[in-house]
C-alpha positions as CSV (number, residue, x, y, z in Angstrom):
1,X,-44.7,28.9,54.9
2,X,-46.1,25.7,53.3
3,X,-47.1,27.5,50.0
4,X,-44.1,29.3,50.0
5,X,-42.4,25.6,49.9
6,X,-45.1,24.2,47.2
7,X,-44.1,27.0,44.7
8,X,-40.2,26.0,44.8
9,X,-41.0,22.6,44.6
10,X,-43.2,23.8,41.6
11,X,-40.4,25.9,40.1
12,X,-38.3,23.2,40.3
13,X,-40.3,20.5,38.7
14,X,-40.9,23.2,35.8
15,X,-37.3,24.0,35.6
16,X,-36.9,19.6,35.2
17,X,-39.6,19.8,32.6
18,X,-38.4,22.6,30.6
19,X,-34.5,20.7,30.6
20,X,-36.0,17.4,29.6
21,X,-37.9,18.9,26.8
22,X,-34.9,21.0,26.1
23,X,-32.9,17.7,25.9
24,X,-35.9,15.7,23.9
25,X,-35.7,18.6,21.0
26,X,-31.8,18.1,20.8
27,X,-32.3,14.1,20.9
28,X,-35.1,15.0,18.1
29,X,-32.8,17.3,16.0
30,X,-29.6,14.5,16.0
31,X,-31.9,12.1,15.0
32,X,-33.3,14.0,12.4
33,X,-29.8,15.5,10.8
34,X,-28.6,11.6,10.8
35,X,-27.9,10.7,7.1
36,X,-29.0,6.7,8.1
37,X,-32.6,5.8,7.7
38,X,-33.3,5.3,11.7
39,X,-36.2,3.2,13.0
40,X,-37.2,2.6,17.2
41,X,-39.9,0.7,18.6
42,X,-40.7,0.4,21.8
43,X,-40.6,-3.0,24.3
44,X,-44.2,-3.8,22.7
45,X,-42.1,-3.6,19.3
46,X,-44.8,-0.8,17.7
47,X,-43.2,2.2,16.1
48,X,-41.8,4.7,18.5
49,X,-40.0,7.3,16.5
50,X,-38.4,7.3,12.5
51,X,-36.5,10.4,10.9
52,X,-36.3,12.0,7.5
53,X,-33.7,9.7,6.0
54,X,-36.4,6.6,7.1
55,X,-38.8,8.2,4.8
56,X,-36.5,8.8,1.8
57,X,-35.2,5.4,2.3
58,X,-38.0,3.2,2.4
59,X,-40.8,6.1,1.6
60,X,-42.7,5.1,4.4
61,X,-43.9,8.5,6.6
62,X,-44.1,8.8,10.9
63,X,-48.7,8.1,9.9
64,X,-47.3,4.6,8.2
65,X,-45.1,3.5,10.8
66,X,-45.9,5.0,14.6
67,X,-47.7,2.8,16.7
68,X,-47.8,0.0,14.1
69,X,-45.9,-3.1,14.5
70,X,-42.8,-3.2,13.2
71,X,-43.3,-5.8,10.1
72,X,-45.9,-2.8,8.3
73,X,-42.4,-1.8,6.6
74,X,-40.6,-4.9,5.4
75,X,-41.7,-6.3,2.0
76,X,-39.0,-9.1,2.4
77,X,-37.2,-10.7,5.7
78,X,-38.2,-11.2,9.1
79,X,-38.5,-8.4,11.5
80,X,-35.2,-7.9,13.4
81,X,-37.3,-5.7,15.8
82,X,-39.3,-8.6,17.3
83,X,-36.3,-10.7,17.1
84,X,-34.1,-8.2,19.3
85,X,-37.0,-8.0,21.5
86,X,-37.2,-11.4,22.4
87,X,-33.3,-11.7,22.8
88,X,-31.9,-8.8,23.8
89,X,-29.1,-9.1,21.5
90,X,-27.8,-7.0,19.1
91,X,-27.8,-8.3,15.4
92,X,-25.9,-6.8,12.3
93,X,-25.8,-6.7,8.5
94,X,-29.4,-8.6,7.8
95,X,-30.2,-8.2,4.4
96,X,-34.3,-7.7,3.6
97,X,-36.1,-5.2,1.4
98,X,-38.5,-2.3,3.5
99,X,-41.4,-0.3,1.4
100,X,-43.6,-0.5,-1.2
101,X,-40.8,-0.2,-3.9
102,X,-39.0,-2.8,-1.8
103,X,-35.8,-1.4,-1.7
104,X,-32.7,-3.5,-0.2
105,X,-31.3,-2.6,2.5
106,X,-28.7,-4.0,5.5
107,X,-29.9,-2.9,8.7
108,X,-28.4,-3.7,12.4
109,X,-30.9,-3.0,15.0
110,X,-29.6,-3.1,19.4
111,X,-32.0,-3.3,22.0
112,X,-32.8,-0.1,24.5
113,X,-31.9,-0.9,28.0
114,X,-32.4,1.6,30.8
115,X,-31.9,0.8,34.3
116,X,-32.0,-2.8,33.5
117,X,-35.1,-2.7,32.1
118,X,-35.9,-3.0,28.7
119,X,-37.4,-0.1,26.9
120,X,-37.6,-1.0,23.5
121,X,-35.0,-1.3,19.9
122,X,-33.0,0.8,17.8
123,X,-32.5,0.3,14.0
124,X,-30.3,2.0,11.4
125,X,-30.9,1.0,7.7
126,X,-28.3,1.1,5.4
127,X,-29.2,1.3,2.0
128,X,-27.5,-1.6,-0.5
129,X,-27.9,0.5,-3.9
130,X,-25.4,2.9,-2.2
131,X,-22.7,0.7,-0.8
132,X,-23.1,-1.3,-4.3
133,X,-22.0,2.2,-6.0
134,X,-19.3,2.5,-3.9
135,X,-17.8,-0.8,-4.4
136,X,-18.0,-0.7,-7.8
137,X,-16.6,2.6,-7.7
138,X,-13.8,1.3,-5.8
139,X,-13.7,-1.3,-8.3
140,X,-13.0,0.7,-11.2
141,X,-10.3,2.5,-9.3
142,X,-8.8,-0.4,-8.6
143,X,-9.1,-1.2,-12.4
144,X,-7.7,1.8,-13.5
145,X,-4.9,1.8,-10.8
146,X,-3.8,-1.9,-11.9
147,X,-4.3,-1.4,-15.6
148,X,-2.3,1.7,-15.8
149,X,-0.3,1.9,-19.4
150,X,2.7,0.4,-19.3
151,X,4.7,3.6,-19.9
152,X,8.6,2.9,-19.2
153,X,10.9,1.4,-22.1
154,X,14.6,0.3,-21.7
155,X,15.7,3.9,-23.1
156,X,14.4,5.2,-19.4
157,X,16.6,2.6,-17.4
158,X,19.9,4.9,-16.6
159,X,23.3,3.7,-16.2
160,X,25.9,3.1,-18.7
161,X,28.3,0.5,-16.2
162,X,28.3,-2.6,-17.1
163,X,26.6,-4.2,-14.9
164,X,23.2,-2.6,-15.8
165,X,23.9,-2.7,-19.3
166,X,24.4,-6.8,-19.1
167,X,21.0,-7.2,-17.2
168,X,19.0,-4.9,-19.8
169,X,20.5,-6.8,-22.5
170,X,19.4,-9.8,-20.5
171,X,15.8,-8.4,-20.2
172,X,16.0,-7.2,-24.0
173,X,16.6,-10.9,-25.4
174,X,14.0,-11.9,-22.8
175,X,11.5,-9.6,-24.3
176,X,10.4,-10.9,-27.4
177,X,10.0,-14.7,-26.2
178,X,7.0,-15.5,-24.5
179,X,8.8,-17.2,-21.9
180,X,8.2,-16.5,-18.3
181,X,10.4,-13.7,-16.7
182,X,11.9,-13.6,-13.4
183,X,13.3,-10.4,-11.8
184,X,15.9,-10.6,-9.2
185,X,17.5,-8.0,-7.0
186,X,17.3,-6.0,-3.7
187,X,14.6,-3.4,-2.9
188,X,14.6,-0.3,-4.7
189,X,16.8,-1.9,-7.7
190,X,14.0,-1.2,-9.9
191,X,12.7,-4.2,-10.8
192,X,9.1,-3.1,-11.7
193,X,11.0,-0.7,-14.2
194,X,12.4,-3.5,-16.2
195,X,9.1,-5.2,-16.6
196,X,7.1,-2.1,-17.9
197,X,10.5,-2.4,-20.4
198,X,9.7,-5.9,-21.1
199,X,5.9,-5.4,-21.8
200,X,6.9,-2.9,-24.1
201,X,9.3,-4.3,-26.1
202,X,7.3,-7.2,-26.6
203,X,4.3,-8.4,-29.2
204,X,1.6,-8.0,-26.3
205,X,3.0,-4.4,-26.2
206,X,-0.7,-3.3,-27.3
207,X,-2.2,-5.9,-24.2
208,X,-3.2,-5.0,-20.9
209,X,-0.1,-4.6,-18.5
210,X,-1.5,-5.4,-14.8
211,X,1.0,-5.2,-11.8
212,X,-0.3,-7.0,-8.6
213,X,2.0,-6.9,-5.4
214,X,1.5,-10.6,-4.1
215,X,3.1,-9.3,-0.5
216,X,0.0,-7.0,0.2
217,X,-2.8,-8.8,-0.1
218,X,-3.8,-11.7,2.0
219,X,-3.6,-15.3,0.9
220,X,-8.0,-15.8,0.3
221,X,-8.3,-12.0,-1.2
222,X,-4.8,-12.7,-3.5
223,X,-6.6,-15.9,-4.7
224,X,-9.9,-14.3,-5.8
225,X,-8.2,-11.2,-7.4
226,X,-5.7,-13.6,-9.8
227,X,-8.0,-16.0,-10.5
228,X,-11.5,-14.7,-9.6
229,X,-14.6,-15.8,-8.5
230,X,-18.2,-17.2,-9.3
231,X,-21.8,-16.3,-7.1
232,X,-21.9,-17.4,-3.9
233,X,-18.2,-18.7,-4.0
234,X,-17.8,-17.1,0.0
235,X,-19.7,-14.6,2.1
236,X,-20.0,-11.4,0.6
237,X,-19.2,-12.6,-3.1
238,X,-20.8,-9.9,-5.4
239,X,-23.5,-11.3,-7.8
240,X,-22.6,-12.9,-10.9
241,X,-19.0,-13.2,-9.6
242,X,-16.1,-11.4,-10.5
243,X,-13.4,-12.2,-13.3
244,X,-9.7,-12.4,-12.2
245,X,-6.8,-10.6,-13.2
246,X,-5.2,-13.2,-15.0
247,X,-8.3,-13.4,-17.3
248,X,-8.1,-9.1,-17.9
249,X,-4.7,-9.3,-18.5
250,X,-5.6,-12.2,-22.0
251,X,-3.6,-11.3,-24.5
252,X,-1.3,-9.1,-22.3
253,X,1.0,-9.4,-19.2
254,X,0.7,-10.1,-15.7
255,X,3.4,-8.7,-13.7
256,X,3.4,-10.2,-10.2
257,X,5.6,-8.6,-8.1
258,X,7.1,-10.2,-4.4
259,X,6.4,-13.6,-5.7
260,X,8.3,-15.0,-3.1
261,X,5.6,-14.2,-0.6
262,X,2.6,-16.1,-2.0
263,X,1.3,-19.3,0.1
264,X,1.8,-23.3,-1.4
265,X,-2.1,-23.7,-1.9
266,X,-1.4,-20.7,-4.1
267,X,1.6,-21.8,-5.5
268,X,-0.3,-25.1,-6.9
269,X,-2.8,-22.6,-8.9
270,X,0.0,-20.3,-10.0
271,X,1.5,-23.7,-11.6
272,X,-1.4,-24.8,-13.2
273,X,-1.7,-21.3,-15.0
274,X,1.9,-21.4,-15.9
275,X,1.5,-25.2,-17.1
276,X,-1.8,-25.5,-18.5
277,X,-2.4,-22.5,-19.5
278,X,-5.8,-22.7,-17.9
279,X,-7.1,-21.0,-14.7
280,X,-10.1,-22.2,-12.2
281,X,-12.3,-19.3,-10.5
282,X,-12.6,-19.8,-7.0
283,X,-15.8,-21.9,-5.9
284,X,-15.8,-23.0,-9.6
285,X,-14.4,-26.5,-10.4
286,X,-14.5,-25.7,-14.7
287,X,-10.8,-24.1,-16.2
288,X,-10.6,-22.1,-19.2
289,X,-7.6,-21.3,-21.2
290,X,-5.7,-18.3,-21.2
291,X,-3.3,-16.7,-23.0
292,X,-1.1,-14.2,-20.9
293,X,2.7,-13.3,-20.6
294,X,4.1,-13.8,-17.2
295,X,6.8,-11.6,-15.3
296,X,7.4,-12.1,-11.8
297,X,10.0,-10.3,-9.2
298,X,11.6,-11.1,-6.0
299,X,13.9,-10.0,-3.4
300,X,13.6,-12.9,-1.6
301,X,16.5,-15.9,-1.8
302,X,14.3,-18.3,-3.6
303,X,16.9,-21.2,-3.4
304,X,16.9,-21.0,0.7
305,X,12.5,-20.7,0.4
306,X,13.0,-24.0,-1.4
307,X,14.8,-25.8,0.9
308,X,12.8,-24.7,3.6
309,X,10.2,-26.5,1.6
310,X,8.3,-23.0,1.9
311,X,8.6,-23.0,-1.9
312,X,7.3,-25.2,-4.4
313,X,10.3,-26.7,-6.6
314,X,8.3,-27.4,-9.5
315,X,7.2,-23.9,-9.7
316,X,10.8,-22.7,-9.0
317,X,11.8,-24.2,-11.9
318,X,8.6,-22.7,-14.3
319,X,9.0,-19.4,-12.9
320,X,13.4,-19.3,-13.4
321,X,13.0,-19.5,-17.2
322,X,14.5,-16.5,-17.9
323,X,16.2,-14.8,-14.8
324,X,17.3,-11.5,-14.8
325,X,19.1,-10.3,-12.0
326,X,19.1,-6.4,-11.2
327,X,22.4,-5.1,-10.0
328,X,22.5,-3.5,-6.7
329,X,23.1,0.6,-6.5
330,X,26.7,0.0,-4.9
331,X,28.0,-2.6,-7.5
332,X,27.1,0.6,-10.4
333,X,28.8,3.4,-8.5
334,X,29.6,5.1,-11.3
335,X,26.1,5.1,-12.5
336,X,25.5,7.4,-9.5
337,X,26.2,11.0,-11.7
338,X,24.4,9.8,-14.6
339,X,21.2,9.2,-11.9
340,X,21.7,12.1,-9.7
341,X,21.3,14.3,-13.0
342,X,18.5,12.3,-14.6
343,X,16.8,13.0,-10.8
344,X,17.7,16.5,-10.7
345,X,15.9,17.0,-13.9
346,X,12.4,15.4,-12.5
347,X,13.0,17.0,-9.2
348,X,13.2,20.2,-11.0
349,X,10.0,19.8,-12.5
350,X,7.8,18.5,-9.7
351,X,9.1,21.2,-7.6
352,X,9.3,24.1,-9.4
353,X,13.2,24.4,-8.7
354,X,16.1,25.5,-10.7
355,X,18.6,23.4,-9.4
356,X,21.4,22.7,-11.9
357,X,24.2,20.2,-10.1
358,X,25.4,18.3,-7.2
359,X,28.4,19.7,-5.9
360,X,31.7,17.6,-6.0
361,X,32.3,16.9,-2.3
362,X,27.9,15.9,-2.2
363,X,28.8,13.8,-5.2
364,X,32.0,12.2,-3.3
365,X,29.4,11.3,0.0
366,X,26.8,9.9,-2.7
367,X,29.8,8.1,-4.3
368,X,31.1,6.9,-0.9
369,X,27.5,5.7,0.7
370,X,26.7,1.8,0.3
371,X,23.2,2.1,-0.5
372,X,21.3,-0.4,1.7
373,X,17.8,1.0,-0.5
374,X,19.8,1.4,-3.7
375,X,18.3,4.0,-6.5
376,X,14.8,4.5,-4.6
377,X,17.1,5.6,-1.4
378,X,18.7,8.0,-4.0
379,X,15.7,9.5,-4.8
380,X,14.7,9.9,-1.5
381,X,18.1,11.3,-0.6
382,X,18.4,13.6,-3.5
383,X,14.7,14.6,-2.8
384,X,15.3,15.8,0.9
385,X,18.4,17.7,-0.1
386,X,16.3,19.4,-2.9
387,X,13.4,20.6,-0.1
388,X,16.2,21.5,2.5
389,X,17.7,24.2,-0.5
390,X,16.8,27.2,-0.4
391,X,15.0,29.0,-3.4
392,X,17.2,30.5,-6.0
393,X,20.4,28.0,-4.8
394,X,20.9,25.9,-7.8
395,X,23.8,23.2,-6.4
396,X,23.3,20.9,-4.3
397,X,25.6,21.2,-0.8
398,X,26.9,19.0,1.5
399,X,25.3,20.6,4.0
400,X,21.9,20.1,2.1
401,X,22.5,16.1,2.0
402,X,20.9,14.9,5.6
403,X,23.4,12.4,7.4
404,X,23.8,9.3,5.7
405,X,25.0,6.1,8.4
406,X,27.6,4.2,7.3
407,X,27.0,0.3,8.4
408,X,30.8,0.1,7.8
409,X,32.1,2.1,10.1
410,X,32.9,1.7,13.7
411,X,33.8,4.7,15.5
412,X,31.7,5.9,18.8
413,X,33.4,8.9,19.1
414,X,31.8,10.5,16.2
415,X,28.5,8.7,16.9
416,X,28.4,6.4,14.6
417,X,28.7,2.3,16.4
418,X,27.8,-0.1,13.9
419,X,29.5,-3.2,12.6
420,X,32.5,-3.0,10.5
421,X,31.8,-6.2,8.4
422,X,28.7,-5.5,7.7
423,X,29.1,-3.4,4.2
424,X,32.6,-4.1,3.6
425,X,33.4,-6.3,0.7
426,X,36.5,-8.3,0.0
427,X,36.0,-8.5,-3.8
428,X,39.6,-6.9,-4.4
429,X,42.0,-8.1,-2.1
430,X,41.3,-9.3,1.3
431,X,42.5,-7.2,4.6
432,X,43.9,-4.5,2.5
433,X,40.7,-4.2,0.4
434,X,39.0,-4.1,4.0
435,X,41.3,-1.5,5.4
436,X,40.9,1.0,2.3
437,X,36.8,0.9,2.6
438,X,37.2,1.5,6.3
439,X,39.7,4.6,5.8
440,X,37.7,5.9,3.2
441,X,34.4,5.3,5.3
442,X,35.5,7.3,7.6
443,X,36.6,10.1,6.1
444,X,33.1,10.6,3.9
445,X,31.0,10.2,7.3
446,X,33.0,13.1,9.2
447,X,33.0,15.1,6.2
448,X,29.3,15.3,6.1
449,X,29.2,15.2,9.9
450,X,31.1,18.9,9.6
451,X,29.1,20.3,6.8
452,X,32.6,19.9,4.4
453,X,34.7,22.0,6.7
454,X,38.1,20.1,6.6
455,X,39.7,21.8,9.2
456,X,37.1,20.6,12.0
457,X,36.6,17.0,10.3
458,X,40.8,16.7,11.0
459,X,40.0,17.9,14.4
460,X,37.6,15.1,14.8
461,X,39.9,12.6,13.8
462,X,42.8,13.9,16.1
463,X,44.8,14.3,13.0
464,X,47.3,17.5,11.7
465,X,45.6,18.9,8.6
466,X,48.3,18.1,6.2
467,X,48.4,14.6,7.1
468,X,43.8,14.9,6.5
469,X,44.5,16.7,3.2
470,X,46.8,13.5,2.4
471,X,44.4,11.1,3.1
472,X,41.9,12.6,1.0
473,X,43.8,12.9,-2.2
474,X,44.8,8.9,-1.5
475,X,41.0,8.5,-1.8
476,X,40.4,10.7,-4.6
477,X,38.1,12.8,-2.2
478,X,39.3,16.0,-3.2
């Protein structure tokens, strides 16, 4: 009976065995697949364990490293080992060089607790010539994204009302002075479009065109990619410093685009470039000229920034040379064919479509909408009703147009519950003006609502057809 009970207590200590070696060989195996050089020591700090990327890394093999203490691989640096040993705190991104070839590296090592005791450290080596790649690969794109040719003119700015056709002339006679530009208008207007038209039609036409959205980037980033930097100007500066966009763009134009948003400390630099003509690289204190054509853009209100005093005046003034202000879709209506045709055209051809024409009740809702997002909503617009046609349809339906809200229109019944005064306009005549919009409003946003089927849109409205079929030839909707 005893032996019988010695042999399961056997078989179950071997069966504890075999899963902890089974679990070792797994442990082994991750360890080894990892693509970062790993490095462990145990609580005396001599090597415990490396894998395959160690080697390549530092070309240091398991005979150089196990059981030796853990400075036999640096070349350069103190040993973060010891140090994590001693403190039992984790530290990251050390910079030293491991390895006879001394190769630099950044390496974050953690202490190995178990059960409160401490068992040793873990380190993972990063290897600098790789991240250095990367970020200059990163660079380049960056390059190459920002100094993309300069490839609209005014001939690709569509509309013939004239509205657009006094703000291109505007932007034509601002063109071929070297005066600072500024763009005005709502979202979507298209105000980068004019300044690839202004760089074009100008004598730096053959200079760098470089278009930097001041409302993406944060204030101490936006500082160092205008102006640049020099070694050591902040932590992680890269060596030998970096030079700014306003010093690529010599000889050409800077376009910077949501000007409004920039900070005051940045607004005093942005001056003295305007001014002077002179820029200083961050954690430098020498300036050096520059010659480069300014265009900046906004949809902000400028006048209320400056008497917030969240806007310099002096650079108000320097940066309002020229103004051009960019109409708004809904003050161009008429523009609205001209667009929807030049869209179809490029819709066509990224696509793969056919699709020849709008139909005239679509065109009426398009006509009809107020356009909070202006020509890039119509693109979008246009482009959903495109993907929602079916292949081999070639006009454009109200039913493929997806449901447009009216701000203007106030009526719960149908769903729609928003303010009435918010995209009515009293340009032409007061209540009656106001009344008109309203009417027609309503009509266009049951219209689509039904899919076009005027005998349900009358229901809607509680109206006899005649009296529907009245109401839309007062508007001109049929």
């Amino acid at each position: 009976m005893e032996g019988a009970i010695e042999m399961e207590e056997f078989d179950e200590l071997r069966a504890k065995v075999n899963t902890l070696q089974e679990v070792r060989i797994l442990l082994s195996a991750i360890i080894d697949s990892s693509q970062d050089a790993i490095s462990v020591v145990d609580e005396n700090g001599l090597g415990l364990l490396i894998n395959p990327a160690y080697t390549r890394l530092t070309g240091l093999t398991a005979s150089d490293v196990i059981g030796k203490p853990p400075t036999v691989d640096i070349a350069e640096g103190e040993s973060m080992h010891i140090q994590v040993l001693k403190t039992r705190q984790s530290v990251k991104g050390v910079f030293m060089k491991v390895g006879p070839k001394r190769k630099e590296v950044i390496v974050n090592v953690a202490p190995i607790i178990v059960s409160g005791q401490l068992r040793g450290s873990v380190g993972v080596l990063h290897d600098i010539s790789e991240i250095h790649k990367l970020s200059e690969e990163l660079e380049r794109a960056k390059r190459l994204i920002r100094h993309l040719e300069a490839k609209y003119t005014f001939s690709d700015i569509i509309g013939e009302s004239d509205a657009i056709k006094a703000s291109i002339e505007q932007a034509r006679r601002a063109a071929v002075t070297p005066a600072t530009v500024l763009l005005r208008g709502e979202s979507g207007t298209g105000k980068e479009l004019f300044a690839h038209a202004i760089h074009r039609s100008s004598d730096r036409q053959k200079g760098q065109f470089i278009r930097v959205n001041c409302g993406a980037l944060a204030e101490g980033l936006l500082e160092s990619e205008l102006f640049g930097y020099v070694e050591g100007a902040f932590t992680g500066a890269k060596r030998g410093g970096k030079s700014g966009l306003f010093e690529e763009a010599n000889g050409g134009t800077i376009f910077l685009d949501e000007i409004g948003e920039i900070s005051l400390n940045l607004q005093a630099k942005l001056l003295r470039a305007l001014q002077e003509r002179e820029i200083v690289k961050v954690g430098d204190n020498r300036p050096f000229n520059i010659d480069v054509r300014v265009i900046t853009a906004t949809n902000a209100n400028l006048e209320a920034e400056l008497r917030a005093s969240r806007f310099r005046e002096d650079l108000y003034y320097r940066l309002n040379v020229i103004p051009v202000i960019i109409p708004p879709l809904r003050q161009r209506r008429e523009d609205i064919p001209l667009l929807v045709h030049h869209l179809i055209g490029s819709f066509n051809q990224d696509y793969g479509r056919c699709v020849e024409r709008v139909s005239d009740e679509a065109l009426q809702i398009l006509m009809g909408y107020h356009w909070p997002g202006n020509v890039r909503e119509l693109e979008n617009i246009l482009g959903r009703a495109i993907i929602n046609m079916r292949l081999g349809e070639t006009v454009v339906e109200l039913q493929h147009l997806p449901v447009l809200a009216y701000p203007n229109v106030n009526y719960p019944e149908l769903g729609y519950d928003n303010s009435v005064q918010s995209g009515l306009t009293t340009e032409e005549g007061g209540f009656e003006s106001l009344q008109r919009q309203w009417e027609r409003a309503i009509l266009l946003v049951t219209l689509q609502k039904n899919g076009g089927n005027k005998t349900k849109s009358a229901q809607d409205l509680k109206m006899s057809l005649r009296n529907f079929y009245y109401k839309l030839e007062r508007h001109a909707l049929i």
